[in-house]
C-alpha positions in Angstrom: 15.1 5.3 21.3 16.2 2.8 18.8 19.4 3.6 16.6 17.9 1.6 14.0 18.3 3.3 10.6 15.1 3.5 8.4 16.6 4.9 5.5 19.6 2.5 4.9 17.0 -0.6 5.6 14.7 0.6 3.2 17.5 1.8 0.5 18.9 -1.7 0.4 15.4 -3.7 0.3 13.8 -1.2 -2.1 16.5 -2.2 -4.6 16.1 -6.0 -4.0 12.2 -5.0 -4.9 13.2 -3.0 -7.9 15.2 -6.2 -9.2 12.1 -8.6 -8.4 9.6 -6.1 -10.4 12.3 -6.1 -13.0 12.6 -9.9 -13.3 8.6 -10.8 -12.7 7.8 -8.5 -15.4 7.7 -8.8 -18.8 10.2 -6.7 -20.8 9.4 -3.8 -22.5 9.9 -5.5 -25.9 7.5 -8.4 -24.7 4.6 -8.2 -27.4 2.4 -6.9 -27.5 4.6 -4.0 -26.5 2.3 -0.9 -25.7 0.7 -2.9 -23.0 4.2 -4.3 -21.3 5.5 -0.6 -22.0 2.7 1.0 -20.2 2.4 -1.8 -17.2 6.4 -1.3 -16.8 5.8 2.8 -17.0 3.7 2.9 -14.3 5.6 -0.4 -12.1 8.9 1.1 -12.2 8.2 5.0 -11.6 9.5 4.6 -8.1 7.4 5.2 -4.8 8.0 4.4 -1.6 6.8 1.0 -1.7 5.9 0.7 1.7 3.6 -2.5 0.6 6.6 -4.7 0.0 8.3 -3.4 2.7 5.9 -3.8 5.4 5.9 -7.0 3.7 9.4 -7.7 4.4 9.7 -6.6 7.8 6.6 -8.7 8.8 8.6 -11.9 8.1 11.7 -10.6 9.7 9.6 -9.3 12.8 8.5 -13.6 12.8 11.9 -14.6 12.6 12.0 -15.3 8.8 14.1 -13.6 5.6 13.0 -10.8 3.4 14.2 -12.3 0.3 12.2 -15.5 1.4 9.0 -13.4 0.6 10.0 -11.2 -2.3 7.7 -12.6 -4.9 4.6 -12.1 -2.4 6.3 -8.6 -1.5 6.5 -7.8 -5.6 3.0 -9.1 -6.1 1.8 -6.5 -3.5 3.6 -3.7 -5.1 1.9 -4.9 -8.4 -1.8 -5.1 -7.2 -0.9 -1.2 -5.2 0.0 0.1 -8.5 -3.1 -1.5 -10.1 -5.1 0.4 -8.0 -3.3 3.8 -8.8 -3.8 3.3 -12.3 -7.6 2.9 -12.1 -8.0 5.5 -9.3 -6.3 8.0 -11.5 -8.5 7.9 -14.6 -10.7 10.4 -15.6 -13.8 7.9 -14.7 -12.8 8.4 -10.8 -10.5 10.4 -9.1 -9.4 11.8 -12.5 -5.8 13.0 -11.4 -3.0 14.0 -13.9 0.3 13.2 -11.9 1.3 10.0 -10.1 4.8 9.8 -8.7 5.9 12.8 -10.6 5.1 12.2 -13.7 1.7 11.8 -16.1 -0.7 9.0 -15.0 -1.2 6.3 -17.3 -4.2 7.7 -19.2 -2.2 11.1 -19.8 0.4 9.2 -21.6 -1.1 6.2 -23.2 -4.8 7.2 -23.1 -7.7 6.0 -20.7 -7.9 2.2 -23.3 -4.5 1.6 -22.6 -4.4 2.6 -19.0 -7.1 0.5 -17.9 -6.0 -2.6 -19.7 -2.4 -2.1 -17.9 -4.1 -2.2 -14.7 -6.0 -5.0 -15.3 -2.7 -6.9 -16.4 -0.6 -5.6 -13.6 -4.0 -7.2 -11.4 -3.6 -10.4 -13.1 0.6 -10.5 -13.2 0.5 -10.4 -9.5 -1.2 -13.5 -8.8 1.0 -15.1 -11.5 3.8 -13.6 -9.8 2.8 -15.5 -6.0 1.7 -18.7 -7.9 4.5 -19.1 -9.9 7.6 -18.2 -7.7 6.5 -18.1 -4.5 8.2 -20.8 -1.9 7.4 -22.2 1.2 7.4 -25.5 3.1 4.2 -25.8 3.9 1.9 -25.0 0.4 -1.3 -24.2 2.4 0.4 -21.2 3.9 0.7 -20.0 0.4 -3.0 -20.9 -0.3 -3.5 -19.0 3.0 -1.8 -16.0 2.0 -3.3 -15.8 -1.8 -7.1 -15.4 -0.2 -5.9 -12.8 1.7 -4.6 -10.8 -0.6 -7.6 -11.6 -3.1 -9.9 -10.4 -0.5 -7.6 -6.8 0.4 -8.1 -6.2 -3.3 -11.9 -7.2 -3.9 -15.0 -5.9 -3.3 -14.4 -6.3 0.4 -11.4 -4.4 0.0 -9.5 -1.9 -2.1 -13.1 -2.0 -4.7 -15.2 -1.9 -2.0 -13.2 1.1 -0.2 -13.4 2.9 -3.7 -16.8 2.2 -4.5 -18.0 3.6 -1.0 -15.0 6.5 -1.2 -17.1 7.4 -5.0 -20.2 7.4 -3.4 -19.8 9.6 -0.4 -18.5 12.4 -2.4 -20.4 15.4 -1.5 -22.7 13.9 1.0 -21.6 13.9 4.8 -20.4 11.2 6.3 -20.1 10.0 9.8 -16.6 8.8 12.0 -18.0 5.4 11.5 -18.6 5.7 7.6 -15.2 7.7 7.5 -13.3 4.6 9.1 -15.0 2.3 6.9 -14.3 3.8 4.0 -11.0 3.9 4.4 -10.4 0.0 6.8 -11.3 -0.8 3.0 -9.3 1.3 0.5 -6.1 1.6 2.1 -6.1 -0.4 5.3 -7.0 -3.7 3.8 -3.8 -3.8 1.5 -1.3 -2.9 4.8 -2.8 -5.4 6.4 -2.2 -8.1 4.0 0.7 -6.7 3.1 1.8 -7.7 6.9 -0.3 -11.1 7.4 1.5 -12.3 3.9 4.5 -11.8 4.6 4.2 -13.5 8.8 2.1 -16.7 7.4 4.5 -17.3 4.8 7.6 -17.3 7.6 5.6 -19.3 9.8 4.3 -16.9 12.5 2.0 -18.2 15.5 -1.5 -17.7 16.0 -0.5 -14.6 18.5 2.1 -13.1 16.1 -0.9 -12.8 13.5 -3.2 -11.1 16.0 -0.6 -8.2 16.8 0.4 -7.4 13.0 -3.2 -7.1 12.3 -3.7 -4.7 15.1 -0.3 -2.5 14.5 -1.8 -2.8 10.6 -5.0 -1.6 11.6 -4.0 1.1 13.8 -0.9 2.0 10.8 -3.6 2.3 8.4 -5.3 5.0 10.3 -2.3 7.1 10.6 -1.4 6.0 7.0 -4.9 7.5 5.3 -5.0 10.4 8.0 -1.5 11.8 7.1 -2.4 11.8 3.5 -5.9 13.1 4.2 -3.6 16.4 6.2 -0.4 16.5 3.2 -3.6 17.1 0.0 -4.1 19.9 2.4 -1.0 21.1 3.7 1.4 19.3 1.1 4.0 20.2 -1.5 3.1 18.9 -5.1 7.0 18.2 -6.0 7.6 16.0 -2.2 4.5 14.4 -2.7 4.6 13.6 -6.9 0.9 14.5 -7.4 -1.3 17.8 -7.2 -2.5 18.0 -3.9 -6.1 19.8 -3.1 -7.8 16.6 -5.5 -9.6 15.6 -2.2 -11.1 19.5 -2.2 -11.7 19.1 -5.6 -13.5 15.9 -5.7 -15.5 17.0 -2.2 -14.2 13.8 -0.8 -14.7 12.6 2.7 -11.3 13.1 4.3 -10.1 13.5 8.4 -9.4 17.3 8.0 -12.6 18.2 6.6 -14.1 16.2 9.2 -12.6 17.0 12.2 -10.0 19.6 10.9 -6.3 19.8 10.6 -5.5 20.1 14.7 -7.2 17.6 15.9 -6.4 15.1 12.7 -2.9 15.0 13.7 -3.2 14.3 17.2 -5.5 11.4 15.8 -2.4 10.2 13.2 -0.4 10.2 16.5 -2.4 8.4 18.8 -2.8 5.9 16.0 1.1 5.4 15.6 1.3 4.9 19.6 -1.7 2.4 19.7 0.6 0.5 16.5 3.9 0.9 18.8 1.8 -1.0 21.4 0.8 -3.7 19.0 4.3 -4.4 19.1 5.1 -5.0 22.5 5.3 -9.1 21.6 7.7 -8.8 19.3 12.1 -8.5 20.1 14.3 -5.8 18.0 13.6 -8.3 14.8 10.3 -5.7 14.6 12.6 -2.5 15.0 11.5 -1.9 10.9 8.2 -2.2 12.0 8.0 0.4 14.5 10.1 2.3 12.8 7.2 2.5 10.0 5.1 3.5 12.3 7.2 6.7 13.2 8.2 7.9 9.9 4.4 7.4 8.9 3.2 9.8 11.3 6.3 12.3 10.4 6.9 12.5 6.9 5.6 16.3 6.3 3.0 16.5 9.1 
C-alpha cells in the first residue's frame, strides 16, 4: 500500500483552485453586482472539487504540471457548479441546501439563480479560451470539444433530461448506466482527458484514463446513490432522501444497499486496473479511486 497522502495533496491544490476561481471570476462589486454576487456565492461555497482535481492529477499521471492546467481545471469547476445551480431549482430536483448552505434560488430567487448558471456556463469557456496555454493550440481545440460535449445534450443535459424522465417509471441496468455515463460520468471523464491532452499524453495514456474515468464514475454515482440513503445531512451539505422524494432511479432502489456496495467496489478495483500503465506519477489517481469508494459507505 501506497504512503501517499490524499489529504495533504488535495489541501494544497484545492487552494491553488480556490485562487484560480478567485482570479477568473469577476468580483463581487463587478456590475452588474447581484449577478457576479450570486455566480461567486455559489463558486466559492467550497466542495470537494474533485473535477479540478481529477483534472490535475490526470496531467501529473502524463508527466505534466498541475498549475500547467489550472485554467482548464477552474473551468471544470465552473461548468460542475452550473449544473448544481440548475439541478437545484424548483423546476427539477427542487432541493433547498447545497454545500451547506441555501441553493441559489433560496437566496436570490429562481430569476437570479438561473441567470448565474447560465453565466458561470458561459465564464468557463471564457476562462479555457482566454488563459489557457499549451504548445500545441489544437490540443486546446481538442480539449474545448470535449468538454462542450460532457456538458451538452450528450452529456450532463442529456443525463438530466433522461434522469427527469425516468422518475417514477422503472428502469433497467442498462437505462440506469446510461443515465448516469451521461450526468455524472461524462464530466469525470473530461475532467481526466482535459487535463492528459493538454500535457501531451499518448494515444494509450488516453485510452486508460477514460477507462479508470468510466469505471470511477460508476463508483462515483453509486456511492451517492447509497449516502441519500444511508447519509448524514451535515457530512454531506444537502438533505439526503431527495432521491426517495423525487422517486428517482438510483442503485439501491434497484438492486438494494448490499449488493450496491459491492458494485461501488468492484468498480474502484476495475479503475485501479486501468491504471496498471501508469508509474507512482498516478498515485493521486488511485488514490481517488479509494477514497471514492470509502467516504461514508
Amino acid at each position: 500500500m501506497s504512503d501517499f497522502d490524499l489529504n495533504l495533496y488535495t489541501a494544497e491544490r484545492v487552494q491553488i483552485i480556490h485562487d484560480g476561481l478567485d482570479r477568473f471570476t469577476p468580483s463581487a462589486d463587478t456590475p452588474p453586482v447581484p449577478l457576479h454576487t450570486a455566480m461567486r456565492y455559489s463558486l466559492m461555497a467550497g466542495g470537494k472539487r474533485i473535477r479540478p482535481l481529477l483534472c490535475m492529477a490526470a496531467a501529473e499521471a502524463v508527466g505534466g504540471d498541475a498549475v500547467q492546467v489550472l485554467p482548464m481545471a477552474c473551468a471544470l469547476e465552473m461548468l460542475h457548479t452550473f449544473s448544481l445551480i440548475h439541478d437545484d431549482l424548483p423546476a427539477m430536483d427542487n432541493d433547498d441546501f447545497r454545500r451547506g448552505i441555501p441553493t441559489s434560488h433560496k437566496q436570490f430567487g429562481e430569476a437570479m439563480a438561473i441567470l448565474a448558471g447560465d453565466a458561470l456556463h458561459t465564464l468557463a469557456f471564457a476562462t479555457i479560451a482566454r488563459h489557457q496555454r499549451t504548445e500545441n493550440p489544437e490540443q486546446i481545440i481538442r480539449a474545448m470539444a470535449i468538454f462542450a460535449d460532457a456538458s451538452g445534450s450528450t452529456g450532463m443535459c442529456g443525463g438530466q433530461v433522461d434522469d427527469m424522465y425516468y422518475e417514477g417509471k422503472p428502469v433497467t441496468p442498462e437505462i440506469l448506466r446510461h443515465i448516469h455515463a451521461q450526468k455524472t460520468g461524462a464530466l469525470l471523464n473530461a475532467s481526466l482527458l482535459t487535463g492528459a491532452i493538454l500535457c501531451n499524453a499518448t494515444a494509450e495514456q488516453e485510452e486508460c484514463l477514460q477507462k479508470y474515468g468510466s469505471h470511477v464514475g460508476v463508483a462515483f454515482q453509486i456511492v451517492d446513490d447509497i449516502l441519500d440513503v444511508t447519509g448524514d445531512d451535515a457530512k454531506i451539505g444537502k438533505p439526503t432522501g431527495s432521491d426517495e422524494k423525487n422517486d428517482k432511479a438510483t442503485y439501491p432502489k434497484l438492486f438494494g444497499l448490499e449488493v450496491s456496495a459491492r458494485m461501488a467496489r468492484e468498480a474502484t478495483d476495475s479503475a485501479l486496473d486501468a491504471l496498471s500503465v501508469f508509474d507512482h506519477h498516478a498515485e493521486p489517481l488511485r488514490a481517488f479511486a479509494r477514497f471514492i469508494v470509502e467516504r461514508d459507505l
